[in-house]
CHARMM-style PDB file with segment names, atoms N, HN, CA, C and O in Angstrom:
ATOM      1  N   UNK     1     -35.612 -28.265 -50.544  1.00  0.00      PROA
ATOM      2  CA  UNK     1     -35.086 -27.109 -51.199  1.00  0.00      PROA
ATOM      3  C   UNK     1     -36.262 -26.220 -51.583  1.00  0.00      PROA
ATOM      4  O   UNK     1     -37.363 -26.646 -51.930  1.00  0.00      PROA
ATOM      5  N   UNK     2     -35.860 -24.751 -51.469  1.00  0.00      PROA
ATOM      6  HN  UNK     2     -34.965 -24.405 -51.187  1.00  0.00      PROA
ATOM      7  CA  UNK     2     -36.934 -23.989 -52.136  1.00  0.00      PROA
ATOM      8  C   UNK     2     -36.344 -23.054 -52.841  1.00  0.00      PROA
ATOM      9  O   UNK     2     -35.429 -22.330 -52.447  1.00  0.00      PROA
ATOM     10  N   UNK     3     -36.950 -23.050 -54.093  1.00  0.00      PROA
ATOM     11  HN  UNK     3     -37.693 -23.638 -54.413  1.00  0.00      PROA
ATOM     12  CA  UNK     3     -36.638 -22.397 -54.857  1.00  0.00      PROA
ATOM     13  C   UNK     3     -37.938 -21.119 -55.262  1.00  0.00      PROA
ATOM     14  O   UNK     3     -39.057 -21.611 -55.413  1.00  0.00      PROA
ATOM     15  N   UNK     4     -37.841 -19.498 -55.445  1.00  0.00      PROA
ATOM     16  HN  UNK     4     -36.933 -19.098 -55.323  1.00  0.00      PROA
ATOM     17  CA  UNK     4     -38.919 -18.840 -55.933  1.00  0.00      PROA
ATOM     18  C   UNK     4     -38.011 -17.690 -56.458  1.00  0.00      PROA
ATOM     19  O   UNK     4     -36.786 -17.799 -56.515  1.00  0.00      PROA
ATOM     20  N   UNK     5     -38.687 -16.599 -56.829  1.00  0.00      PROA
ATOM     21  HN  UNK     5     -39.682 -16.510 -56.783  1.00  0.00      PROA
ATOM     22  CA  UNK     5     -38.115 -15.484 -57.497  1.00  0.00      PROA
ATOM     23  C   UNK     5     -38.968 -14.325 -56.911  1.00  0.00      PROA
ATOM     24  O   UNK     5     -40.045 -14.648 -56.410  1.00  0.00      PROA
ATOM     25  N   UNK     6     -38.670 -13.209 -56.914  1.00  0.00      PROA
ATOM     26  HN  UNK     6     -37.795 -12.946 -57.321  1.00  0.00      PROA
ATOM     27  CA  UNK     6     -38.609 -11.876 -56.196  1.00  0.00      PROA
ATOM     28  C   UNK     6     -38.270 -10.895 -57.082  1.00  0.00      PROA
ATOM     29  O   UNK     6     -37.114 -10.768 -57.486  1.00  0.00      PROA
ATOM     30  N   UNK     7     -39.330 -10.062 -57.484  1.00  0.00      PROA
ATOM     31  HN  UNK     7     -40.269 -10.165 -57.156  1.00  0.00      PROA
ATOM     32  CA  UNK     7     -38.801  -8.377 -58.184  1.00  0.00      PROA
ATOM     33  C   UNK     7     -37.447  -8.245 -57.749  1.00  0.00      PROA
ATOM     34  O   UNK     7     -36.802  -8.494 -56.730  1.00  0.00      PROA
ATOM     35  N   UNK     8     -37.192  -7.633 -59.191  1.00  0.00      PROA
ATOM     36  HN  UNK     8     -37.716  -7.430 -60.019  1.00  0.00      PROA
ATOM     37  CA  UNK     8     -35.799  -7.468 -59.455  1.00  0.00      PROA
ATOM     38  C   UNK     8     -35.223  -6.545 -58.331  1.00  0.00      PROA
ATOM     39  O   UNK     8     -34.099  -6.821 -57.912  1.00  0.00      PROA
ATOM     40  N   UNK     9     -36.007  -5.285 -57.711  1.00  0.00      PROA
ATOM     41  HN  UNK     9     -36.920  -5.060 -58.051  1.00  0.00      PROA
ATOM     42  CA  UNK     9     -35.691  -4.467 -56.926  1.00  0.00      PROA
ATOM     43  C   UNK     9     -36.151  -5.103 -55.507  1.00  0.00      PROA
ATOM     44  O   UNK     9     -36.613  -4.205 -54.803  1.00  0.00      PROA
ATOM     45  N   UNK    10     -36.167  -6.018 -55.039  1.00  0.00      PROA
ATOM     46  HN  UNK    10     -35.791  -6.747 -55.611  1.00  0.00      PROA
ATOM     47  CA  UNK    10     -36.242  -6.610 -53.626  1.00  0.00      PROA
ATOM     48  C   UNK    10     -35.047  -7.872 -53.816  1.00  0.00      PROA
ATOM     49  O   UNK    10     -34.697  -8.634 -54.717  1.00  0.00      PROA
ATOM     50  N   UNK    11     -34.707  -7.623 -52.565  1.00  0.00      PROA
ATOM     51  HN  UNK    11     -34.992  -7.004 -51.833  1.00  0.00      PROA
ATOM     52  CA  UNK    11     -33.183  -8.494 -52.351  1.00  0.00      PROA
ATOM     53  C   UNK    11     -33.856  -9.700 -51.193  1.00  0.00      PROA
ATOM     54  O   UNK    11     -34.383  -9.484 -50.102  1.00  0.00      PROA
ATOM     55  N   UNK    12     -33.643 -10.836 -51.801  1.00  0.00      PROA
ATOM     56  HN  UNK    12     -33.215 -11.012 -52.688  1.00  0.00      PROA
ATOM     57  CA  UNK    12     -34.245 -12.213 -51.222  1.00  0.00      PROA
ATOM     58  C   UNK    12     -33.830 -12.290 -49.284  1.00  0.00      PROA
ATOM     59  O   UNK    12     -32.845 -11.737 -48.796  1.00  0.00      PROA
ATOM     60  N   UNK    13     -34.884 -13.122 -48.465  1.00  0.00      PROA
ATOM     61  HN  UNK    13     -35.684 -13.571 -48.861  1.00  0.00      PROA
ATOM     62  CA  UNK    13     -34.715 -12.927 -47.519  1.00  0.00      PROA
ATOM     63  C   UNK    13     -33.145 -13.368 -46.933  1.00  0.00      PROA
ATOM     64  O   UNK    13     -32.628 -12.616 -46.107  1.00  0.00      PROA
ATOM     65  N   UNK    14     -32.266 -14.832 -47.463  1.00  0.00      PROA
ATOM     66  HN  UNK    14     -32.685 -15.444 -48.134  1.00  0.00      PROA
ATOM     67  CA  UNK    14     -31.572 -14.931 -47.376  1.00  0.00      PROA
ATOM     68  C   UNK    14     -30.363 -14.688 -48.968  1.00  0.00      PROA
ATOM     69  O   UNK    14     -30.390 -15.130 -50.116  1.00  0.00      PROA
ATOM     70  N   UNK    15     -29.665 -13.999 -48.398  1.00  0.00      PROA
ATOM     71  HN  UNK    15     -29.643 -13.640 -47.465  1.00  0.00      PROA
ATOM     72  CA  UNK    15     -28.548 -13.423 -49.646  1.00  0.00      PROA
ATOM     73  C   UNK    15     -27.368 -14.998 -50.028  1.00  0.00      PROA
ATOM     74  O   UNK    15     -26.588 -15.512 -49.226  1.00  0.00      PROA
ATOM     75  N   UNK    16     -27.570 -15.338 -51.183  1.00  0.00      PROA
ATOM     76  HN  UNK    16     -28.203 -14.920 -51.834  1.00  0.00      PROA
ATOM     77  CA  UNK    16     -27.255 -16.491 -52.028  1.00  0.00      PROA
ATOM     78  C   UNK    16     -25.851 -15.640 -52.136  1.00  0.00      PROA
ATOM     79  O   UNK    16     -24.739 -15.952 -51.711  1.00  0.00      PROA
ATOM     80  N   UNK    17     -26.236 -14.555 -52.790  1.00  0.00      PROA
ATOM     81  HN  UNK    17     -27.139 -14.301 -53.135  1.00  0.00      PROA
ATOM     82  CA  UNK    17     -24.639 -14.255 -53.412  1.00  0.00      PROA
ATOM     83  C   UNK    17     -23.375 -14.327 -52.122  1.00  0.00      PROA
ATOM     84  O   UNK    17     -22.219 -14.694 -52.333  1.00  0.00      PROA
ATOM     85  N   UNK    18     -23.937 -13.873 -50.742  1.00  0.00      PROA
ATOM     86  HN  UNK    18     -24.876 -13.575 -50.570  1.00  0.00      PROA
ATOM     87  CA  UNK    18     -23.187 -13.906 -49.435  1.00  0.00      PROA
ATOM     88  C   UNK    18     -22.438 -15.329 -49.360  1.00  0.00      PROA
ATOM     89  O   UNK    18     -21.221 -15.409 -49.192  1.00  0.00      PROA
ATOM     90  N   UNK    19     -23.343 -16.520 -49.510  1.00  0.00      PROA
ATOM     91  HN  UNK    19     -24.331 -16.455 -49.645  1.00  0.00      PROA
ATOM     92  CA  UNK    19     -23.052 -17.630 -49.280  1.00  0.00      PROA
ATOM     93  C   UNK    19     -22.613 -18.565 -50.791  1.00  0.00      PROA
ATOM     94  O   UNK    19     -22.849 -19.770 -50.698  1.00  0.00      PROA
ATOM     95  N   UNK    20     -22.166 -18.213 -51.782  1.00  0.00      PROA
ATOM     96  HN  UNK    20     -21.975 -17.235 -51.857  1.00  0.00      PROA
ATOM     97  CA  UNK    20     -21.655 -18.219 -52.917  1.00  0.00      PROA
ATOM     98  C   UNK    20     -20.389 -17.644 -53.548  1.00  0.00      PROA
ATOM     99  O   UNK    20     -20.594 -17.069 -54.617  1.00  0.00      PROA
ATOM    100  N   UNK    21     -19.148 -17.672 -53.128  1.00  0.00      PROA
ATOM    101  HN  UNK    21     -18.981 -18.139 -52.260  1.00  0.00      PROA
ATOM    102  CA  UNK    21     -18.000 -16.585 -53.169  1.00  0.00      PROA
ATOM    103  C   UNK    21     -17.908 -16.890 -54.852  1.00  0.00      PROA
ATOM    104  O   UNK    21     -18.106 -17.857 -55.588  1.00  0.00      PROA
ATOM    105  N   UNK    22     -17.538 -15.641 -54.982  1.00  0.00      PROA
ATOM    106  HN  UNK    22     -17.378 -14.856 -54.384  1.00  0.00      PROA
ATOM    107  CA  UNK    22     -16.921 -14.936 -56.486  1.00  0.00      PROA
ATOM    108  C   UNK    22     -16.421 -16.142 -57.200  1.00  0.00      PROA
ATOM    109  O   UNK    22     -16.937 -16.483 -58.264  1.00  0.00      PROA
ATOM    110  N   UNK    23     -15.356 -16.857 -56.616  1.00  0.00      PROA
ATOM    111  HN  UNK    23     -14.936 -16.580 -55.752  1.00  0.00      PROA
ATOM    112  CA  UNK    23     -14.346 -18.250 -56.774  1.00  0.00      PROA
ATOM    113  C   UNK    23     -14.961 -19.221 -57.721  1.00  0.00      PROA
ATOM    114  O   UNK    23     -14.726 -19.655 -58.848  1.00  0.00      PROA
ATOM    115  N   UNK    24     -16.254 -19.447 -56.349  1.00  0.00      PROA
ATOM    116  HN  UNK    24     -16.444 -19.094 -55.433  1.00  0.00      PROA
ATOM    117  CA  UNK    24     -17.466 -20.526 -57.088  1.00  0.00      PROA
ATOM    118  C   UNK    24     -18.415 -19.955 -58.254  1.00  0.00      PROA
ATOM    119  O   UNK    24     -18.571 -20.618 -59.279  1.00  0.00      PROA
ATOM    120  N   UNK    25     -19.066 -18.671 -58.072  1.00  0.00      PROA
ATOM    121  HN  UNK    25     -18.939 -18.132 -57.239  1.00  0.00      PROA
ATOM    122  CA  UNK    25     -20.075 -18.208 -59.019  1.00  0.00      PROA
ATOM    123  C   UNK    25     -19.265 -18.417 -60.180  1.00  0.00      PROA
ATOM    124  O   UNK    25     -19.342 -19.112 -61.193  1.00  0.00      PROA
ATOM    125  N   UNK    26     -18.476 -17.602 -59.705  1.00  0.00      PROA
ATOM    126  HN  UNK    26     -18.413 -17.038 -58.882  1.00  0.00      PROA
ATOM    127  CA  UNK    26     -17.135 -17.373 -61.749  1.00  0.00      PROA
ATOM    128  C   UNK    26     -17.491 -18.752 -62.514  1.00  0.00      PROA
ATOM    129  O   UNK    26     -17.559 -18.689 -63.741  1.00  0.00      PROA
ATOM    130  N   UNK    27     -17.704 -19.901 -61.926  1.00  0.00      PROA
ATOM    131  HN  UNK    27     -17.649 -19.952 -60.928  1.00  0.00      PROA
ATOM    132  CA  UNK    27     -17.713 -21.025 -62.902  1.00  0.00      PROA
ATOM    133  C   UNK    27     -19.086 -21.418 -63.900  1.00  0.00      PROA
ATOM    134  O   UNK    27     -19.176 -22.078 -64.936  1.00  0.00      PROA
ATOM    135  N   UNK    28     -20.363 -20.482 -62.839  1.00  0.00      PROA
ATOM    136  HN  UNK    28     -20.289 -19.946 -61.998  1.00  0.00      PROA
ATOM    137  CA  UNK    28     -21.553 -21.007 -62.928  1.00  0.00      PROA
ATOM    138  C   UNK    28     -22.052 -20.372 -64.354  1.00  0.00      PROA
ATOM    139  O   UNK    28     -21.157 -19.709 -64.879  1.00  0.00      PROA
ATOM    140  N   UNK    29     -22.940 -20.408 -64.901  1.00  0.00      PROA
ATOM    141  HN  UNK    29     -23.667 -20.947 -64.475  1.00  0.00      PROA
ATOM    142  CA  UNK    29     -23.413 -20.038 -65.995  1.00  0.00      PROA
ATOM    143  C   UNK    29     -24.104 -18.594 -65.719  1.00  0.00      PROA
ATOM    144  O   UNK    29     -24.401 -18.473 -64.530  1.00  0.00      PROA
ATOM    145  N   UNK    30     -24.394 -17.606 -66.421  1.00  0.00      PROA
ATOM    146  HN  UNK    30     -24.153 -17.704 -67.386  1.00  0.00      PROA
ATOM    147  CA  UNK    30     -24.665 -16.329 -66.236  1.00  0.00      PROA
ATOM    148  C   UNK    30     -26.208 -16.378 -65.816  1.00  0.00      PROA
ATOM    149  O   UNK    30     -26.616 -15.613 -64.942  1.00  0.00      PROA
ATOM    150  N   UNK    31     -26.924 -17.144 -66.350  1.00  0.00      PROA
ATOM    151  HN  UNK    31     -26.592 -17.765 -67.060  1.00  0.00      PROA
ATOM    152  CA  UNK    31     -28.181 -16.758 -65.488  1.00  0.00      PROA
ATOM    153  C   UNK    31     -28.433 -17.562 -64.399  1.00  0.00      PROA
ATOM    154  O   UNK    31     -29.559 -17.486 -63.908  1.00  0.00      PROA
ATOM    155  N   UNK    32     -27.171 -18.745 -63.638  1.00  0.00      PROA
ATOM    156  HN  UNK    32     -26.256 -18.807 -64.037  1.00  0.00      PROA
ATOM    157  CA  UNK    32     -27.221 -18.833 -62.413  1.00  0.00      PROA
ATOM    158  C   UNK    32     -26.334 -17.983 -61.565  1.00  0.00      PROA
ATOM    159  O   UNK    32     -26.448 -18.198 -60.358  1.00  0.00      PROA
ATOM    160  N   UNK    33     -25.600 -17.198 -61.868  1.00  0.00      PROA
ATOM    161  HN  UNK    33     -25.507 -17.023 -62.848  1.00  0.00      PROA
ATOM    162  CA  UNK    33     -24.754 -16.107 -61.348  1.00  0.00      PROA
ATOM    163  C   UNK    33     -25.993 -15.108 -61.152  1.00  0.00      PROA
ATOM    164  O   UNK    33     -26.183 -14.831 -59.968  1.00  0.00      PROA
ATOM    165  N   UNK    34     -26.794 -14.564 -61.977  1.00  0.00      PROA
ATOM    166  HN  UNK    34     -26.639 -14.789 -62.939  1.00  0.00      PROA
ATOM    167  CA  UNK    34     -27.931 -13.797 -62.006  1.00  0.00      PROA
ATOM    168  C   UNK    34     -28.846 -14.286 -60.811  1.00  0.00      PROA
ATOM    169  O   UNK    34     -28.904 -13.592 -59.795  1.00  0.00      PROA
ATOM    170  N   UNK    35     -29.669 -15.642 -60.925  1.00  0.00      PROA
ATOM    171  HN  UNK    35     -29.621 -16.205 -61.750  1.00  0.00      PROA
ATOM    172  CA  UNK    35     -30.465 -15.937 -59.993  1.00  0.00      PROA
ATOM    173  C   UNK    35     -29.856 -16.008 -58.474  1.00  0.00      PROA
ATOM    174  O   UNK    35     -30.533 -15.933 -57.448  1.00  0.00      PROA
ATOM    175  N   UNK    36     -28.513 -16.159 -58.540  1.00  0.00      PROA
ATOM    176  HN  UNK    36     -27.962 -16.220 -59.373  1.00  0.00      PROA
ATOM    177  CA  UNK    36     -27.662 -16.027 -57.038  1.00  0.00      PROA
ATOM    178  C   UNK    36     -27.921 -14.759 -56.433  1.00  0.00      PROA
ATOM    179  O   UNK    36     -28.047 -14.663 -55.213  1.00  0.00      PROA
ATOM    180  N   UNK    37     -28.021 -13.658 -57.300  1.00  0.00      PROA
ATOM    181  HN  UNK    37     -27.919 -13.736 -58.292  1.00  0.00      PROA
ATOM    182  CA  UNK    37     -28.342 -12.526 -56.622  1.00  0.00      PROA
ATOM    183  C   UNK    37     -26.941 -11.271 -57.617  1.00  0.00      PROA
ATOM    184  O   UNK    37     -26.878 -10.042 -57.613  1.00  0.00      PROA
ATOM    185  N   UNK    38     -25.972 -12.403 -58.388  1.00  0.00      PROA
ATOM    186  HN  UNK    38     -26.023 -13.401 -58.391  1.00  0.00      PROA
ATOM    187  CA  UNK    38     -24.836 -11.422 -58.934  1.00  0.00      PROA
ATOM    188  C   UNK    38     -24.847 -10.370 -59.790  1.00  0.00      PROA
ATOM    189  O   UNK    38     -23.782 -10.076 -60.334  1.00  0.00      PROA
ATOM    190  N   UNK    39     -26.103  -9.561 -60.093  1.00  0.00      PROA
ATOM    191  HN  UNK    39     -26.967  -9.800 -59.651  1.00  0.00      PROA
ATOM    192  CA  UNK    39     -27.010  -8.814 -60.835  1.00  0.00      PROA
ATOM    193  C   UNK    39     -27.415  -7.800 -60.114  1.00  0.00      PROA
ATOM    194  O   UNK    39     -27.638  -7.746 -58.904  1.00  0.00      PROA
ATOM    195  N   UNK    40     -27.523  -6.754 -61.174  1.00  0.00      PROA
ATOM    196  HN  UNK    40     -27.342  -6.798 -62.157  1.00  0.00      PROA
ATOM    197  CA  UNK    40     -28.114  -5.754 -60.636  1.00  0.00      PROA
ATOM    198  C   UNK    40     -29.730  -5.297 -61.955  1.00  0.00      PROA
ATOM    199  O   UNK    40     -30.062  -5.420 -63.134  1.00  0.00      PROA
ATOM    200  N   UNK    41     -30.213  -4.754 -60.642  1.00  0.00      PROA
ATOM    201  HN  UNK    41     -29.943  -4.654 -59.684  1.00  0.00      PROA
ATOM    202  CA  UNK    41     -31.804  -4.296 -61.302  1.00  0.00      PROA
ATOM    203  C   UNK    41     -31.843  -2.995 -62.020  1.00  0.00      PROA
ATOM    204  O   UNK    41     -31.300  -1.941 -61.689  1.00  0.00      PROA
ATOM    205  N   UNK    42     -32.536  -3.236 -62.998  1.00  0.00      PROA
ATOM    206  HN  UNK    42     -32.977  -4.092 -63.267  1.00  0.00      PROA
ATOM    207  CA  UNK    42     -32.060  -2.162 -64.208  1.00  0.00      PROA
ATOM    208  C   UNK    42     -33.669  -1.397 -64.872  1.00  0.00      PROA
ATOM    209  O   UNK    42     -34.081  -1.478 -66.029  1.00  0.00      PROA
ATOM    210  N   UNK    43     -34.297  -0.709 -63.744  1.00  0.00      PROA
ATOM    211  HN  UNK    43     -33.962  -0.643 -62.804  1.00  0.00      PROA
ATOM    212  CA  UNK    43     -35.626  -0.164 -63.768  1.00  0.00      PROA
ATOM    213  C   UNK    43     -35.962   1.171 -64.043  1.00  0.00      PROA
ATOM    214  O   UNK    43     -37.015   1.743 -63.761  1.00  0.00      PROA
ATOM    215  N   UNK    44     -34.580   1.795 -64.848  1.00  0.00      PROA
ATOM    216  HN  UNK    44     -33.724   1.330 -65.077  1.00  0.00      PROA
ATOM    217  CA  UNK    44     -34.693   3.113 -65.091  1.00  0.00      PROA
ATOM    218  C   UNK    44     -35.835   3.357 -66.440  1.00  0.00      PROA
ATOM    219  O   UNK    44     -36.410   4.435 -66.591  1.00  0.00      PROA
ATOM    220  N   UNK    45     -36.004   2.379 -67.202  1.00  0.00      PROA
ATOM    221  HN  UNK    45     -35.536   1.504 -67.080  1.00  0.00      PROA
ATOM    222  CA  UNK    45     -37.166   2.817 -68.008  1.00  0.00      PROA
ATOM    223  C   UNK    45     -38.523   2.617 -67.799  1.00  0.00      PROA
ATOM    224  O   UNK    45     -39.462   2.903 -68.542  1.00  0.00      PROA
ATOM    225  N   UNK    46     -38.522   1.988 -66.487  1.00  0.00      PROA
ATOM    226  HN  UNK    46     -37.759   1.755 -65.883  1.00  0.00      PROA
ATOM    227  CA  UNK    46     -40.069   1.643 -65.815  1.00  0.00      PROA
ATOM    228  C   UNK    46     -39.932   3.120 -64.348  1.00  0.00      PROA
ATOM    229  O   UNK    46     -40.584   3.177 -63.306  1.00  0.00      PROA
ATOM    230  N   UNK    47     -38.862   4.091 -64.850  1.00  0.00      PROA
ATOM    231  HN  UNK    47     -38.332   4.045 -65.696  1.00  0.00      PROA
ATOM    232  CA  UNK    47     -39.359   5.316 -63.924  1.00  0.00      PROA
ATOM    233  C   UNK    47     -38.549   4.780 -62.161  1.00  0.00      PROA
ATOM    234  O   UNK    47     -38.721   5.371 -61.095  1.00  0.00      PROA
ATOM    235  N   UNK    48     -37.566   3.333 -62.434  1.00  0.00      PROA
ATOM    236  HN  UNK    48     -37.426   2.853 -63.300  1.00  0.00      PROA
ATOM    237  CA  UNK    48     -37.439   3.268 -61.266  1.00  0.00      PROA
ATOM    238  C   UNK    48     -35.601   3.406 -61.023  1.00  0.00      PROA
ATOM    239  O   UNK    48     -35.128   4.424 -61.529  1.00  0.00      PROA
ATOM    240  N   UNK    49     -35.130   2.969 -60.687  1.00  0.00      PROA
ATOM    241  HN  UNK    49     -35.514   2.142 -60.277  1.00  0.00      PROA
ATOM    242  CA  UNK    49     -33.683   2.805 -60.225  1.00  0.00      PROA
ATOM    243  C   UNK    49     -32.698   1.806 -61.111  1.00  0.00      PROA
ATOM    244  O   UNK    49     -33.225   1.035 -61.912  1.00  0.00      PROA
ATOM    245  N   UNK    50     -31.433   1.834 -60.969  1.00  0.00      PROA
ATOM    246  HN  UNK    50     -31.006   2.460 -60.318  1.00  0.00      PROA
ATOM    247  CA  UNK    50     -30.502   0.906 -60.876  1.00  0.00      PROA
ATOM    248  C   UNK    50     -29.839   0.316 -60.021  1.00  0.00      PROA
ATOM    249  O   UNK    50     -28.644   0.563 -59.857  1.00  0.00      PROA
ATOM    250  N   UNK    51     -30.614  -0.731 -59.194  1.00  0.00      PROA
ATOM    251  HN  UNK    51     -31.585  -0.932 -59.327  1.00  0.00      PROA
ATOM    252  CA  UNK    51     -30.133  -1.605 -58.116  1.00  0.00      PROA
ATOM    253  C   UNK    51     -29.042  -2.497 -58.033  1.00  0.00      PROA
ATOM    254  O   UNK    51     -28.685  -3.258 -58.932  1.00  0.00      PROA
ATOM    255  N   UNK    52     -28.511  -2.371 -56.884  1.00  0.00      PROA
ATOM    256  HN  UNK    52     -28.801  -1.752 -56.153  1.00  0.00      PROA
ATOM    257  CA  UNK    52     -27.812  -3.811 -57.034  1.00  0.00      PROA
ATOM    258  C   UNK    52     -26.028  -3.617 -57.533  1.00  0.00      PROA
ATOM    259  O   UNK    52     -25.274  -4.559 -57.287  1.00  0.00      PROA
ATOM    260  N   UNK    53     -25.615  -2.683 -58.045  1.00  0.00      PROA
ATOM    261  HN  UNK    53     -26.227  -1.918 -58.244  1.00  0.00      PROA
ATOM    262  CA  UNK    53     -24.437  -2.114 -58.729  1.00  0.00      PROA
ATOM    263  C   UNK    53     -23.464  -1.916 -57.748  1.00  0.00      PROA
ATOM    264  O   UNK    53     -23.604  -1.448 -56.618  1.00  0.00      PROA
ATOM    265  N   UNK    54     -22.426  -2.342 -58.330  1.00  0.00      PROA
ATOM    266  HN  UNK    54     -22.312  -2.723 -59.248  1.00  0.00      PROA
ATOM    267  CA  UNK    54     -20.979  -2.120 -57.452  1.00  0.00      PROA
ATOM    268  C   UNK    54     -20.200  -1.259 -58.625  1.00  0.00      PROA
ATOM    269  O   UNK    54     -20.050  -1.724 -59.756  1.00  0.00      PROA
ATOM    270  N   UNK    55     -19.644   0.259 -58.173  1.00  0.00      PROA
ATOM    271  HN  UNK    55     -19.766   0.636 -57.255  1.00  0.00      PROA
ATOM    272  CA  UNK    55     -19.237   1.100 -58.751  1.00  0.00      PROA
ATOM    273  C   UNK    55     -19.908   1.610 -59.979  1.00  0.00      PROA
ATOM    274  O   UNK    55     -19.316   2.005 -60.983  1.00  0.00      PROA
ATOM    275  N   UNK    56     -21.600   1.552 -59.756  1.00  0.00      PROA
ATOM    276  HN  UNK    56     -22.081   1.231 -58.940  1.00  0.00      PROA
ATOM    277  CA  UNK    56     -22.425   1.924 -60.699  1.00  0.00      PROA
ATOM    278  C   UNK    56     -22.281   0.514 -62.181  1.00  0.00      PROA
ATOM    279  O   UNK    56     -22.572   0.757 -63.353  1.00  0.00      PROA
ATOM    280  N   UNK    57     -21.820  -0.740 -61.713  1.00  0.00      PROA
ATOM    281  HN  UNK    57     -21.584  -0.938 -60.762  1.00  0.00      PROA
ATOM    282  CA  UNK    57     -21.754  -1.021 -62.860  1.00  0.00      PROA
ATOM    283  C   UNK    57     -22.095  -2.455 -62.100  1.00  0.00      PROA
ATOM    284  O   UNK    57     -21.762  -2.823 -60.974  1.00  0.00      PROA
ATOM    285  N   UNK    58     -23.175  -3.397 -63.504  1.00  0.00      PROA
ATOM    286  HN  UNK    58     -23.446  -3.099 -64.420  1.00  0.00      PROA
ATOM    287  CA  UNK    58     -23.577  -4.632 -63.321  1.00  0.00      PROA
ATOM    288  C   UNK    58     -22.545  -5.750 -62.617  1.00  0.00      PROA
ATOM    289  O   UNK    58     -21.698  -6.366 -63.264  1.00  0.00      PROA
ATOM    290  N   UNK    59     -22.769  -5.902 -61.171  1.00  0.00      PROA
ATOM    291  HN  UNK    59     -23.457  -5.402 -60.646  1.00  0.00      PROA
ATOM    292  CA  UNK    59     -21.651  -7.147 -60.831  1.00  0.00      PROA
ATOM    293  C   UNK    59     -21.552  -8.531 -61.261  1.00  0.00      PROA
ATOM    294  O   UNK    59     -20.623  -9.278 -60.952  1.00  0.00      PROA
ATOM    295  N   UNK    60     -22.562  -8.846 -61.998  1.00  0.00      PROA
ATOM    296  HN  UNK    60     -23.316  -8.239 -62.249  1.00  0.00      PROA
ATOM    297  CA  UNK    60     -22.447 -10.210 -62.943  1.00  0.00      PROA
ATOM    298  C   UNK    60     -21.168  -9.423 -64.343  1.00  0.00      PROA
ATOM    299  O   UNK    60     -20.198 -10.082 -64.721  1.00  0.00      PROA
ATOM    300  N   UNK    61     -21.346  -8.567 -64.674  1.00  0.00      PROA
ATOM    301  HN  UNK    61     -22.133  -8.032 -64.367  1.00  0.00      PROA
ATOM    302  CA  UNK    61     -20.006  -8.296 -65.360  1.00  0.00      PROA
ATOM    303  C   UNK    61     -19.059  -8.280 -64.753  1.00  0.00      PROA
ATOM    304  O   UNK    61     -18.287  -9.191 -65.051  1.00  0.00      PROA
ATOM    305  N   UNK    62     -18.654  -7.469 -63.801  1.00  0.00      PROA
ATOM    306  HN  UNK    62     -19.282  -6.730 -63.559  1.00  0.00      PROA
ATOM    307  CA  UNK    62     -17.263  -7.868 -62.840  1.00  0.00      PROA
ATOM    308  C   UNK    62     -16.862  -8.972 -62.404  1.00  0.00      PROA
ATOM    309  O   UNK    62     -15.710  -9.155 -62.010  1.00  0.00      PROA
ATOM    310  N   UNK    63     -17.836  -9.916 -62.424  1.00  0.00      PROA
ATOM    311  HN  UNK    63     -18.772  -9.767 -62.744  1.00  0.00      PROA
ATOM    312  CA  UNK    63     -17.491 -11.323 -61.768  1.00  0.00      PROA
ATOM    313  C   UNK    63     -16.717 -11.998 -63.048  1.00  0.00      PROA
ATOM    314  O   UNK    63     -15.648 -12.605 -63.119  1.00  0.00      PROA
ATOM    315  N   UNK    64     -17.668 -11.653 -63.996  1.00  0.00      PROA
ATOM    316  HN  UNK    64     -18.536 -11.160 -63.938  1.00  0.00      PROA
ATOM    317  CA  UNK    64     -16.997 -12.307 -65.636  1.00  0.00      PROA
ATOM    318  C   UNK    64     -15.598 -11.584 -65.683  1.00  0.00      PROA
ATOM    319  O   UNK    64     -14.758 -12.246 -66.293  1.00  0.00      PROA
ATOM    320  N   UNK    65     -15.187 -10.486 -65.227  1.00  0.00      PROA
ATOM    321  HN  UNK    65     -15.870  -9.948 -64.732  1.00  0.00      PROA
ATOM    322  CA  UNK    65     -13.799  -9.531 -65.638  1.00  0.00      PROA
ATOM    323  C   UNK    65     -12.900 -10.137 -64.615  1.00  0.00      PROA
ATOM    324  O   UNK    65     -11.687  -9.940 -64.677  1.00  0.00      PROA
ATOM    325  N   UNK    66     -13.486 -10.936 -63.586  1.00  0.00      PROA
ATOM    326  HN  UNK    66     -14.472 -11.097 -63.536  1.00  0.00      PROA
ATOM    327  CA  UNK    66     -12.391 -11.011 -62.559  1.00  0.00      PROA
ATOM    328  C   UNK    66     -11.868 -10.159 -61.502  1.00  0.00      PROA
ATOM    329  O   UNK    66     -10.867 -10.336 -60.807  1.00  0.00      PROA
ATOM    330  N   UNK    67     -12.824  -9.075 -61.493  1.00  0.00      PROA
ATOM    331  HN  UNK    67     -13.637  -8.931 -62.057  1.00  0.00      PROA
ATOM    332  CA  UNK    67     -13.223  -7.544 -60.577  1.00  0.00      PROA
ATOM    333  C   UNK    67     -13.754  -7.658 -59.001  1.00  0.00      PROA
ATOM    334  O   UNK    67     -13.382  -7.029 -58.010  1.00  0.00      PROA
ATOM    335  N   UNK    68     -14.689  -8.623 -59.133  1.00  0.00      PROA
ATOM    336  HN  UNK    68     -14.990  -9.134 -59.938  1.00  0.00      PROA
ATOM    337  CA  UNK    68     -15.431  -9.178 -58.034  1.00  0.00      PROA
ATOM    338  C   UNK    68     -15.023 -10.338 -57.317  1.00  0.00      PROA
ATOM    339  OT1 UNK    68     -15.708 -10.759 -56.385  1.00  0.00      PROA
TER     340      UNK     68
END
């Protein structure tokens, strides 16, 4: 197994959240929903973007609402 981490604004070579459906994440704890990829990057006060967002809004929240 390998496990590493990647700036928030680069999306890992293979996508976890792809191979992780909504079904399964929903159960997992929020900062393994996060490390799956169910997050979005939030770099507007470092001058950069908001990555990662489905309808402009964090998809680790939608997953918690039952949205995703």
């Amino acid at each position: 197994m390998h496990l590493s981490y990647v700036v928030g604004w680069l999306r890992t070579e293979e996508n976890h959240y792809l191979t992780t459906p909504p079904d399964l994440a929903r159960a997992l704890s929020r900062p393994a929903q996060e490390l799956l990829g169910y997050a979005a990057h939030d770099a507007i006060a470092q001058a950069g973007g908001y990555l990662g967002t489905v309808d402009l809004r964090d998809p680790v929240d939608l997953l918690q609402e039952g949205r995703l």
